[in-house]
C-alpha positions in Angstrom: 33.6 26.2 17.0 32.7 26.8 13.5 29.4 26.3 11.7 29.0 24.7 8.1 25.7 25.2 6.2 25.2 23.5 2.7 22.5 22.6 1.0 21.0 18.9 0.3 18.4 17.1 -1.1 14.9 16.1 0.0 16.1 12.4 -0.1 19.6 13.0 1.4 17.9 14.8 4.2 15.3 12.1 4.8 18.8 9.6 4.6 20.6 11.7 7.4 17.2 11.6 9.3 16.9 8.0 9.3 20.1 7.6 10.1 20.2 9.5 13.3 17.2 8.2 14.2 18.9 4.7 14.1 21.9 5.4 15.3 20.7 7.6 18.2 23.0 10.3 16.9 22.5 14.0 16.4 22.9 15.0 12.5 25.9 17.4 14.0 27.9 14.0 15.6 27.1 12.2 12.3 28.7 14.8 10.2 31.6 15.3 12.3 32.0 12.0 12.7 31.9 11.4 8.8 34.6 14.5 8.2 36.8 13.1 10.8 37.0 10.0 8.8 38.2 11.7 5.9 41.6 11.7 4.5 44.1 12.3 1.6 46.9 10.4 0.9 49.9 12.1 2.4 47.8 15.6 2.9 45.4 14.6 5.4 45.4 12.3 7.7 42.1 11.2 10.2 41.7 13.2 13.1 41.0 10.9 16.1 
């Protein structure tokens, strides 16, 4: 498995937070879950 680091705001931080606090979610399976939702028109499709 690979690892991604980037660099965010104070208030996207406290966003992501929240969210995984609501959702009952680690920040890793929010992520992945956003990237896997991702797509390009005829490039890239979902991954399921």
């Amino acid at each position: 498995m690979k690892q991604v680091t980037t660099r965010i705001s104070d208030r996207e931080f406290e966003h992501l937070q929240k969210y995984c606090e609501i959702s009952e979610r680690t920040q890793s399976e929010v992520i992945r879950n956003l990237i896997r939702k991702l797509s390009i028109k005829g490039a890239l499709n979902p991954i399921d």
